[in-house]
C-alpha positions as CSV (number, residue, x, y, z in Angstrom):
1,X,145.3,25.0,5.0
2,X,147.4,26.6,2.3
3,X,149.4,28.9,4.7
4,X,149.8,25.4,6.7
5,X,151.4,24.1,3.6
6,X,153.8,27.1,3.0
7,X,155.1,26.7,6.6
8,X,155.1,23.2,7.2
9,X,158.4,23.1,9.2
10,X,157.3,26.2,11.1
11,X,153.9,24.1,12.0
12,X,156.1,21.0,13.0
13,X,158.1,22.9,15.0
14,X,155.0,24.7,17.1
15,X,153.7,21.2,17.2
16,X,156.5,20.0,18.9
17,X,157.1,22.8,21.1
18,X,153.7,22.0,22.4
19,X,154.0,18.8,22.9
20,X,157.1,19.8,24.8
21,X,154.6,22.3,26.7
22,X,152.6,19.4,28.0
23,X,154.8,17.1,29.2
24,X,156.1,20.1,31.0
25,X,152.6,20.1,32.4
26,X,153.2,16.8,34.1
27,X,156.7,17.3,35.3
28,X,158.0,17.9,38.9
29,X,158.6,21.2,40.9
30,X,161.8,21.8,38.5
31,X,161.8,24.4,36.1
32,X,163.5,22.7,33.6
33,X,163.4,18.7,32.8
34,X,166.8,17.0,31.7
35,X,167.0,15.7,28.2
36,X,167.2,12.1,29.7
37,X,163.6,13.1,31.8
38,X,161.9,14.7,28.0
39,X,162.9,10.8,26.6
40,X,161.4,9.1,29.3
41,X,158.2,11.0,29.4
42,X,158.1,10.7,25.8
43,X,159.2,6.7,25.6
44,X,156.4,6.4,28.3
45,X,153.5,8.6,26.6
46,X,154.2,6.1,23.9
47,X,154.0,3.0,25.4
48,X,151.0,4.5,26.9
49,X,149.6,5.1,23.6
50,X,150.4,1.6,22.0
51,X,148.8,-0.1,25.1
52,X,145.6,2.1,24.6
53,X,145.8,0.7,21.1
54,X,147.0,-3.3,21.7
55,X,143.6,-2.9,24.0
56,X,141.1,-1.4,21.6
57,X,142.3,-3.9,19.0
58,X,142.2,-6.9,22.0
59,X,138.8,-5.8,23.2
60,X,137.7,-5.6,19.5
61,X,138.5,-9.0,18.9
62,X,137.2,-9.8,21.5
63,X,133.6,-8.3,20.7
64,X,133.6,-9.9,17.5
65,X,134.3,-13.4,19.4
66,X,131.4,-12.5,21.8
67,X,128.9,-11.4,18.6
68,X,129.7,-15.0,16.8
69,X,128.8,-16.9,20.2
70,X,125.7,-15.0,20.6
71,X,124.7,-15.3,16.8
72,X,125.3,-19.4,17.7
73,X,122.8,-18.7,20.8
74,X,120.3,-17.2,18.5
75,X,120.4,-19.9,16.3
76,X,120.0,-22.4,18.7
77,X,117.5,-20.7,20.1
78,X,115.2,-20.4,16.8
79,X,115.8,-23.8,16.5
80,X,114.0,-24.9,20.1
81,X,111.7,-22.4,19.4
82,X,110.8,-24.4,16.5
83,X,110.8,-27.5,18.2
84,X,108.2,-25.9,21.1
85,X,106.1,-24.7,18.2
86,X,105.9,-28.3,16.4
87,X,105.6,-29.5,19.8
88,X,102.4,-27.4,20.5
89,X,100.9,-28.2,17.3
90,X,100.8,-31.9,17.8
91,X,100.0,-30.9,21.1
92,X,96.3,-29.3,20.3
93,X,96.2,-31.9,17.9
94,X,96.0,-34.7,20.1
95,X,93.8,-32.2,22.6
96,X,91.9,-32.0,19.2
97,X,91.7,-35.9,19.0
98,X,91.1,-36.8,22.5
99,X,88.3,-34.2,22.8
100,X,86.3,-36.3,19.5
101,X,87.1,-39.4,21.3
102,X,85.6,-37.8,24.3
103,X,82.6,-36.6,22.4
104,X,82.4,-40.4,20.7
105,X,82.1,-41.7,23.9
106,X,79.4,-39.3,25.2
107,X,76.8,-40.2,22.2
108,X,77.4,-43.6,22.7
109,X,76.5,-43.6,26.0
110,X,73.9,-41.1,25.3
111,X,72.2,-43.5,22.6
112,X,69.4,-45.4,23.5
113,X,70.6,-48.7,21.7
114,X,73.4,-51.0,22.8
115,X,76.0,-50.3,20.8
116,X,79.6,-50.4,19.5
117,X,82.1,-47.5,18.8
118,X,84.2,-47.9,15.9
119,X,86.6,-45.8,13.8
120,X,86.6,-46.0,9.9
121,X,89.7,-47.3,8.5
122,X,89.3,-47.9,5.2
123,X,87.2,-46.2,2.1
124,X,87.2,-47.2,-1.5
125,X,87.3,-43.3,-2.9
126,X,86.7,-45.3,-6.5
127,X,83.1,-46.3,-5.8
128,X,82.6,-43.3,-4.2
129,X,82.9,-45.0,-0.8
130,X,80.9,-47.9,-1.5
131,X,83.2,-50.1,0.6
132,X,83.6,-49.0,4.4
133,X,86.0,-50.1,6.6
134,X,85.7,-50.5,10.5
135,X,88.2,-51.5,13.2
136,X,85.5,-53.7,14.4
137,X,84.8,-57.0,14.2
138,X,83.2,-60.6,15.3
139,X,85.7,-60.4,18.4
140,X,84.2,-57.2,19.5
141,X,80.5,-58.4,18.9
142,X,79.7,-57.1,15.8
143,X,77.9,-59.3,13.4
144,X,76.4,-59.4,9.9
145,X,73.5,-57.2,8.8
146,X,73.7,-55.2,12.7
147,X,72.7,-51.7,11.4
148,X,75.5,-48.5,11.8
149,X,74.6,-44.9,12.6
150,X,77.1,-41.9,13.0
151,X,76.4,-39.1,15.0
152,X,77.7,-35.8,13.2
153,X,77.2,-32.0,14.4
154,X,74.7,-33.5,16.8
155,X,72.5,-35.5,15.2
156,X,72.4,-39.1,14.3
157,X,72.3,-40.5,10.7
158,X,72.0,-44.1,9.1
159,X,75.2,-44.9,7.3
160,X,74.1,-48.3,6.5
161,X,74.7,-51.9,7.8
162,X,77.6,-54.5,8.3
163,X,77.9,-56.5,5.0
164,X,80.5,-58.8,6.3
165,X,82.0,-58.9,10.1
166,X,85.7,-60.4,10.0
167,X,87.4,-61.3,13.2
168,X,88.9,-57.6,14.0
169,X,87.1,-55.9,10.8
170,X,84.3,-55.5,9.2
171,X,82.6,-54.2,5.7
172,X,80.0,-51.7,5.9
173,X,77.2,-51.2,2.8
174,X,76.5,-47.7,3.1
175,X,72.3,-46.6,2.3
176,X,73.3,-45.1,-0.8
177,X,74.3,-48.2,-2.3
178,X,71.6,-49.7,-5.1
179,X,71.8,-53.0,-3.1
180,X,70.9,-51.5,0.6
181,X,66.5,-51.6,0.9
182,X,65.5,-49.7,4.6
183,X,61.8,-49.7,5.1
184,X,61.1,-46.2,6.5
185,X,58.5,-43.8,7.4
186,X,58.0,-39.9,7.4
187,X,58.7,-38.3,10.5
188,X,55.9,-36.1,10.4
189,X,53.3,-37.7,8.8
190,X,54.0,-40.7,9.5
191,X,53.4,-42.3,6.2
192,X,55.5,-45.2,5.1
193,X,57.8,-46.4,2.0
194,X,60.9,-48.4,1.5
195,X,64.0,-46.1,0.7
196,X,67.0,-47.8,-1.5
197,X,70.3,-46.0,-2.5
198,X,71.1,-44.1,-5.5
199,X,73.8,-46.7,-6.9
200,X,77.7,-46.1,-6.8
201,X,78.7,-42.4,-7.4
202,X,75.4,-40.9,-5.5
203,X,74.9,-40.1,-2.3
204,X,71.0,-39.6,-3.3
205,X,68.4,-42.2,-1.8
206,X,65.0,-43.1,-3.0
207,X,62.0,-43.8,-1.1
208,X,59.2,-45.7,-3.0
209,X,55.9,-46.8,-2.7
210,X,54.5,-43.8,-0.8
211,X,51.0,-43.6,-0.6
212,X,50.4,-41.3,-3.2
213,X,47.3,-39.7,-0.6
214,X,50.2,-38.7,1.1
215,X,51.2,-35.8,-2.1
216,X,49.7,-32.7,0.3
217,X,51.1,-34.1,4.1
218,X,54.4,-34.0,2.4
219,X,56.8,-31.1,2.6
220,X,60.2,-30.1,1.2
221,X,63.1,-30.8,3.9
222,X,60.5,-33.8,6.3
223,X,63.1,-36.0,7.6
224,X,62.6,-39.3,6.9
225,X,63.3,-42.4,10.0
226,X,63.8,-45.7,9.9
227,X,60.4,-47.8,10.8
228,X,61.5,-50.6,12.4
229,X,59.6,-53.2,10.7
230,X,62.2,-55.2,9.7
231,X,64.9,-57.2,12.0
232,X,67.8,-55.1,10.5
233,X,67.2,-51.2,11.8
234,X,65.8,-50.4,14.7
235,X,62.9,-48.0,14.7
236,X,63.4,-44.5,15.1
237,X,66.9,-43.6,12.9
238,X,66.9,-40.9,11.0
239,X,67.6,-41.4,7.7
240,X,67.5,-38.0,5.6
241,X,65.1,-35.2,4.5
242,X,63.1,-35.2,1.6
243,X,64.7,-32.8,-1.6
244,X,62.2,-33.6,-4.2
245,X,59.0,-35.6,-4.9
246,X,57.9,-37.0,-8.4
247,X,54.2,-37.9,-8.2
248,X,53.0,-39.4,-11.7
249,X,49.1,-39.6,-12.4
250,X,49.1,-43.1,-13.3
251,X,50.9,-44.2,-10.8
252,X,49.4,-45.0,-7.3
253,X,52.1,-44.0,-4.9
254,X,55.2,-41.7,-4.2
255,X,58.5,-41.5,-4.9
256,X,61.0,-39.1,-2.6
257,X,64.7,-37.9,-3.2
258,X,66.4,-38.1,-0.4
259,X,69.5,-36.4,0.5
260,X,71.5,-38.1,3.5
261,X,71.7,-37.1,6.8
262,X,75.3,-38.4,7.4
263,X,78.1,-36.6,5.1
264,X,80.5,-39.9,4.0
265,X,82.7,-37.4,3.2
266,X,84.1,-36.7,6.9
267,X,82.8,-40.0,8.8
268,X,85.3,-40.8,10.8
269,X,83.4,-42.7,13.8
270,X,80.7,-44.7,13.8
271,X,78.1,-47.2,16.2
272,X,77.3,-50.6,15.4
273,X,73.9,-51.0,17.2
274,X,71.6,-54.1,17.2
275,X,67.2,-54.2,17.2
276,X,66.0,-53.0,20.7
């Protein structure tokens, strides 16, 4: 590099000497090219070489054009695919709903009372759903004091009974309400009581008088049914299993805690039924 620098007119002048080579190169069968001939090659070797360039600089310009459109493609294309994804979600999500409809319908048939499908629409979370609401009503045959079972992970539970039946609605008192009396009766050993709710805030029931002869036939987790001896439930309903059972000496019968078969937490459908 330094000699380069020493001889820089010297290097300019090889340089153009070779230049003058090449274009030689690309000459004719004459031996030696007119000065006019050296400026046309040359004029046309750089019009050649600005073209080359006017088209890398074109084509690049192009390719930037052609990267925005296909970034705008991209986009548009996240955003469908966003679309198709919220669209598949509500998607299973009705699958999801029409598949608990279908199962709704499939107890109900499967229930051996006449009965009426309804859908809770309302819950007073303040008294620990002590109010229920149904989308059923007097127009749909539901009437007053018509017991209401739900049917959850298979098995059917006493939620309570209609309190008051409007026109297209109707109130529900739930079991674990202090005001809601079932008579009942042990599954298993088929002794008898009356079983009354908790009060507001509980989902515990009670089930008194008990023969208190009845202290060994009774066992931790016996389900306990309704009895049917009342107009209000028919017989048969389960009801919940037995938790605890206080047995004082000086008193002549039972009394049972009960924990619910029917978690009021997730009811969401539920079946009016009548006495058989």
């Amino acid at each position: 590099m330094e000699l380069i620098r020493r001889h820089r007119n010297a290097s300019v002048f090889v340089l153009l000497l070779l230049l003058c080579v090449i274009m030689l190169s690309f000459s004719t069968s004459d031996a030696l090219l007119r000065p006019q001939q050296l400026g046309s090659s040359l004029l046309a070797t750089l019009q050649g070489t600005v073209h080359g360039v006017r088209t890398g600089v074109s084509n690049t310009v192009n390719s930037v054009r052609e990267l925005g459109r296909l970034r705008e493609e991209y986009d548009l294309l996240l955003e469908r695919v966003a679309q198709y994804e919220t669209i598949e979600r509500d998607v299973q999500a009705l699958q999801q709903e029409i598949d608990r409809l279908n199962e709704v319908i499939g107890f109900s048939q499967a229930l051996r009372f006449e009965n009426i499908p309804a859908r809770i629409i309302g819950k007073d979370p303040g008294n620990h759903f002590a109010t229920i609401t149904i989308n059923r009503g007097t127009r749909h045959g539901v009437a007053n004091n018509m017991a209401v079972i739900a049917v959850q992970d298979g098995r059917q539970g006493l939620v309570g009974r209609v309190q008051e039946a409007g026109p297209l609605s109707s109130q529900i008192m739930p079991i674990f309400d202090g005001a809601s009396y079932v008579a009942a009766r042990l599954e298993r050993s088929r002794y008898e009581g009356l079983v009354q709710g908790g009060g507001i805030g509980s989902e515990i029931t009670v089930m008194r008088y008990v023969n208190a002869q009845a202290r060994n036939e009774i066992g931790y987790g016996d389900i306990v049914i309704t009895s049917g001896m009342n107009s209000i439930y028919p017989p048969g309903i389960p009801i919940g299993v037995v938790e605890s059972v206080q047995a004082r000496p000086y008193e002549t019968s039972l009394e049972l805690r009960m924990r619910s078969l029917v978690d009021f937490g997730r009811l969401e459908h539920v079946f009016v039924v009548g006495t058989e």
